[in-house]
N, C-alpha and C positions, 0 to 999 in steps of 0.2 A: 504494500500500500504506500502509496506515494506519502508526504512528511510537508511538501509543500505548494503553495497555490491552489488549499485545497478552500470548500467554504463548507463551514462548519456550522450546524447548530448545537449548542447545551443547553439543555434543562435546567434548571436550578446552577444557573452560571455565576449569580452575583457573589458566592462566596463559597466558602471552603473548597470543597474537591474540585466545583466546578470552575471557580476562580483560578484556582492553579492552572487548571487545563488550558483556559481562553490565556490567560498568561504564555503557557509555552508554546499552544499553537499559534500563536501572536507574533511570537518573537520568531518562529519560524517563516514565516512570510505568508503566513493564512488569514483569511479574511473570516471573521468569529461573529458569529451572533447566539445572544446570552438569554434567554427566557428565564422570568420567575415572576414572584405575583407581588411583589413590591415593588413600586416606581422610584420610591426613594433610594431603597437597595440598591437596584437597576442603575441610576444614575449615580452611586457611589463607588459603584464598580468599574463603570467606564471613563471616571476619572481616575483611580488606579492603573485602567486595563491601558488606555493613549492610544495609542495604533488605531489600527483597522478593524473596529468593533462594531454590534448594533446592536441595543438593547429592545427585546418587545417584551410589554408586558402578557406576564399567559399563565394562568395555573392549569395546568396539564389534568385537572381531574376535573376539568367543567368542560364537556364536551362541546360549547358553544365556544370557549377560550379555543381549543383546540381546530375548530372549527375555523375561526379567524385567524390564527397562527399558519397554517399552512395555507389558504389563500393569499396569507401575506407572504410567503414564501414562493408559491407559485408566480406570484405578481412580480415581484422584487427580486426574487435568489433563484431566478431557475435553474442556475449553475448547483445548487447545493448538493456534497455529495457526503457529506458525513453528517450521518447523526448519533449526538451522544446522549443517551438517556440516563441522565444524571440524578435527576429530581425524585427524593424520597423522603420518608417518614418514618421515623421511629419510636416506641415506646417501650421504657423501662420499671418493670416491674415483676411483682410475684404472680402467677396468675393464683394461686392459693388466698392471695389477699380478696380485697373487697371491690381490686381494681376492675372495668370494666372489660372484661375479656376481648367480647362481640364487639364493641365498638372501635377498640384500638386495634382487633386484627381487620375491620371493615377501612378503615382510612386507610392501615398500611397496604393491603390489599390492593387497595383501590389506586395510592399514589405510586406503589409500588413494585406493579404487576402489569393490574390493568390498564393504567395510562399507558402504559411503554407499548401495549399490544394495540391500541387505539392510535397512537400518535404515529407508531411506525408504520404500520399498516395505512395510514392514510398518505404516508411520504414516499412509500415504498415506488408507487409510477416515479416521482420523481428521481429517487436515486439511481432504478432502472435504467434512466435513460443516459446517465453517466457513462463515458469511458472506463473510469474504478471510481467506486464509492462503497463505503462501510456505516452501519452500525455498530456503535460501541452500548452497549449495555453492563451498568457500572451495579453490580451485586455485589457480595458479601464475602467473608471468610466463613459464615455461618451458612453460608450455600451450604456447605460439607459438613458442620459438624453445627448444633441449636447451642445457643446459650440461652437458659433456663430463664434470666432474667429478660432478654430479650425474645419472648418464647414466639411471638407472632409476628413481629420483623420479621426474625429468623425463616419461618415458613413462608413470608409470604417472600423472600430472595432464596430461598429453593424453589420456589415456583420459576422465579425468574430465572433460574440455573437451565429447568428442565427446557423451558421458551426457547432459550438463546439455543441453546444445543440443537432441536428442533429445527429452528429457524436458520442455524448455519446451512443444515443438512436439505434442505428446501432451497435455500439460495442458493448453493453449491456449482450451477450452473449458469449463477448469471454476473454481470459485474459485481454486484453488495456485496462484500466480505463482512462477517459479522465476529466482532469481539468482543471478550470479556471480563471487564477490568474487575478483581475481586481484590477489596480493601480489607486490612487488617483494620485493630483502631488507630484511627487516624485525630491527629490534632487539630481538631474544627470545633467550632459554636455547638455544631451540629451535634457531637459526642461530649459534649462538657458533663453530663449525667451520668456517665459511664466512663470518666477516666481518662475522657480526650487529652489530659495533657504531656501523658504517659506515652500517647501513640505519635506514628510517625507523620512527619509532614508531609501536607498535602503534594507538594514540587515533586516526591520520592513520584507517586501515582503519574504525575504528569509524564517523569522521565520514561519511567515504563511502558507507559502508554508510548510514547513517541518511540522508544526502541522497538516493541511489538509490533506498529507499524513499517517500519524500516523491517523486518524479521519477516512478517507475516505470522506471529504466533499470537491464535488465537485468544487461548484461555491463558490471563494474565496474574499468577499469582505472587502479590505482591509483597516483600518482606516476612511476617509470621503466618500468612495463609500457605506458605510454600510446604512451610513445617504442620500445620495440620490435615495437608492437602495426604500428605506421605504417609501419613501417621491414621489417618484414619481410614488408610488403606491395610497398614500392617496391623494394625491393633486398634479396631473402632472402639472398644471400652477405654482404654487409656487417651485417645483423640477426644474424648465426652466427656471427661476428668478433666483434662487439661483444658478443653473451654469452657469449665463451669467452677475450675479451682477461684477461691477468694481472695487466694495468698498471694 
């Protein structure tokens, strides 16, 4: 996969993972546009981001947002040939507690499954008609093994494991290359509940991502997902210990 003069969209671009990304694909000589549903975030990022960026606003779970988003892209970017489905949801808790189970696996679901099967499926003619173009689908280390507190994330980026997988093997014959960036915990806003400041930086994901492109390798396991990746091959009880240890 080509690294540059590519045009890119990201989901949830104005910060953390997705920020890093428009950051490196930036710096690379690609032309970035950033989706999320803040306008002030939006505009806080593209004065960070300088270059060659565009912000729209879109929350990828309102099918009508979704609906305007790629018209604006048909309109505007019909060159676009990379999409990164970045934009997700999480919640931390015990499901044992009083927390709402149904409700928090219904939004992570929804922001973090379903959208990505809505949004790509509607951009797909477009990326088709590319030379090369790729979807990135940015899932989990929990793909492979739950963290108990994270128990419906978790499921619902196995969902999105089994998608991507799926979906490579369907495009297999046509330009789309589809990839899939799997984050350890990473140092964002986004994880601050769970110990973001322990995890790796966002840039790590960015660089990966841009070697895998250069590479062609698909599934991108980044930093400690490499190690659970192995591990929950050779000994699924000890891979289920280790993502659920306290210590």
């Amino acid at each position: 996969m080509k690294t540059t003069a590519n045009t890119i969209l990201i989901t949830g671009g104005s910060a953390g993972i997705g920020l890093a990304l428009a950051q490196r694909f930036i710096a690379e000589g690609n032309n970035v546009i950033i989706t999320g549903r803040s306008e002030e975030r939006l505009k806080e990022a593209v004065q960070k981001l300088g270059g060659n960026v565009t912000a729209i606003a879109a929350d990828v779970t309102k099918p009508e947002d979704v609906t305007a988003l790629v018209q604006r892209v048909q309109k505007d970017f019909p060159e676009l040939n990379v999409l990164i489905n970045n934009a997700g949801a999480a919640f931390y808790y015990n499901l044992g507690s009083e927390a709402d189970a149904f409700a928090n696996a219904e939004q992570e679901i929804v922001t973090n499954y379903l959208s990505i099967i809505r949004l790509t499926e509607q951009l797909l003619p477009v990326l088709k008609q590319q030379a090369e173009s790729a979807v990135v689908n940015v899932s989990s280390i929990v793909s492979f093994v739950p963290n108990s507190f994270l128990p419906t994330y978790s499921a619902s980026k196995a969902a999105l494991h089994s998608y991507t997988q799926s979906l490579r093997l369907t495009l297999a014959n046509t330009p789309v290359k589809v990839f899939e960036l799997m984050p350890p915990l990473v140092n964002t806003e986004f994880s601050k509940e769970i110990g973001g400041e322990n995890g790796i930086a966002p840039s790590v994901l960015a660089d990966d991502l841009f070697e895998a492109f250069t590479n062609d390798s698909f599934e991108i396991h980044t930093g400690s997902t490499a190690d659970i990746y192995k591990l929950s091959h050779a000994d699924p009880a000890a891979a289920l210990q280790a993502m659920n240890s306290r210590g």
